[in-house]
C-alpha positions as CSV (number, residue, x, y, z in Angstrom):
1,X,0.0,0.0,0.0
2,X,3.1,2.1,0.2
3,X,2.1,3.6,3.7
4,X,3.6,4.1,6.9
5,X,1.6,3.2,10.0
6,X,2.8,5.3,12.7
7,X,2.3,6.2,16.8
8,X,4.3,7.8,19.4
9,X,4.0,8.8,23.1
10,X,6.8,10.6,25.3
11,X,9.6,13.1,24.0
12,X,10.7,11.9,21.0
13,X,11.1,13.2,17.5
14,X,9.9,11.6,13.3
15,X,10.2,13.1,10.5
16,X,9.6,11.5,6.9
17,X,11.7,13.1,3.7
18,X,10.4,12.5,0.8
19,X,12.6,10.6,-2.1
20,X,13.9,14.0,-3.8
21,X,13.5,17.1,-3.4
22,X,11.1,17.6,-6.0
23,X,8.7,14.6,-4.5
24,X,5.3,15.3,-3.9
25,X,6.1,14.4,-0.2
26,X,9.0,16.5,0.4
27,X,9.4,16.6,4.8
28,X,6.5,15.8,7.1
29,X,7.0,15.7,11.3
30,X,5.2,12.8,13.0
31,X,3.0,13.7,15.5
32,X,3.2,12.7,18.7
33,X,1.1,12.7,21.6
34,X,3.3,14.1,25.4
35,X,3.4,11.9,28.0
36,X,5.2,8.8,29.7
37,X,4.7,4.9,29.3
38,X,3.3,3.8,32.4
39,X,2.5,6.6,34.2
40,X,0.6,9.6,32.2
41,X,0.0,8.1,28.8
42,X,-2.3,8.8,26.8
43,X,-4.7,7.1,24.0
44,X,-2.2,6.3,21.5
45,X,-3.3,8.1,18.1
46,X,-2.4,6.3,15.0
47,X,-1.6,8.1,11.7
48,X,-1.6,6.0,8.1
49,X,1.0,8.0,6.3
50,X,1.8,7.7,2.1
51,X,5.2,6.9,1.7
52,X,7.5,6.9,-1.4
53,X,10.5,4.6,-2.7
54,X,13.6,5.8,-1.4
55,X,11.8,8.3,1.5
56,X,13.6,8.4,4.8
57,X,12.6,8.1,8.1
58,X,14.3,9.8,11.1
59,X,13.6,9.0,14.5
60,X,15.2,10.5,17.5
61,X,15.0,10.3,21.0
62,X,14.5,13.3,23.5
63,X,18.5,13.1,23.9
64,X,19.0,14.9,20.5
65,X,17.6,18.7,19.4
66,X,14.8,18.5,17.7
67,X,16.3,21.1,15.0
68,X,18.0,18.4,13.4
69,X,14.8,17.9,11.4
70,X,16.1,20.6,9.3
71,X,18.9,18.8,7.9
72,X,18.4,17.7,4.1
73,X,18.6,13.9,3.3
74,X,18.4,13.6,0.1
75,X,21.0,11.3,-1.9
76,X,22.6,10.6,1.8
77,X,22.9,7.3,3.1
78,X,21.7,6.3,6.5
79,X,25.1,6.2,8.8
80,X,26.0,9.3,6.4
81,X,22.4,11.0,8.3
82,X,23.0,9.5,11.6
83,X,26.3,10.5,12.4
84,X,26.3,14.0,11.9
85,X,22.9,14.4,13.8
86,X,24.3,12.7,16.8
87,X,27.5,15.1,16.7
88,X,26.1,18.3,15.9
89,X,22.4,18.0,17.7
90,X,22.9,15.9,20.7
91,X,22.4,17.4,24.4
92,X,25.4,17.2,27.2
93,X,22.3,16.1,29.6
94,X,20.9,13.2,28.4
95,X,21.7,10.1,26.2
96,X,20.7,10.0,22.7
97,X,19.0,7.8,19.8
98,X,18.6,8.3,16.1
99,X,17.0,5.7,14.0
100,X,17.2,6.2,10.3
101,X,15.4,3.7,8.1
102,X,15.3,4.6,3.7
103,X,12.3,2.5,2.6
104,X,13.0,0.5,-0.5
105,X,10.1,-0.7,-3.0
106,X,7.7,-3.4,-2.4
107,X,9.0,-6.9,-4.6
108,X,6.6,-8.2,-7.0
């Protein structure tokens, strides 16, 4: 179906980029609902997302700025992503995750 299913509680940070920079989906930020598993959290809300070949996905946990959504992707592979997010966005107070999947195209 070429969709991404998606959900999030608690502070963390998605961001889809489209395949190019002329796609029809060029950046759209996941949204997320505040709270904490276990304690305060809320009704999950699920969002069914179009996704492209190629797009990217970026993920990040609340260890990492949430600027780095404003770094461009395209024709970057995933380490290539990841490591400059973790050096140049990453906060002295807490630890830090970034998840970078490219989706590929579905085999026949």
């Amino acid at each position: 179906e070429s969709t991404l299913t998606w959900s999030g509680v608690g502070n963390v940070d998605g961001i889809i980029w489209g395949a190019r920079k002329d796609s029809k989906q060029k950046r759209e930020i996941l949204l997320l609902k505040n709270g904490i598993i276990g304690c305060r959290c809320p009704t999950p809300r699920v969002s069914v997302l179009p996704i492209e070949e190629g797009s990217t996905l970026i993920f990040a946990t609340d260890g990492i700025r949430s600027d780095f959504t404003n770094e461009p992707v395209w024709g970057r592979a995933p380490q290539d992503l990841a490591d400059p997010i973790l050096n140049q966005y990453s906060k002295d107070t807490d630890d830090a995750t970034v998840l970078i999947v490219k989706f590929g195209g579905l085999s026949p």
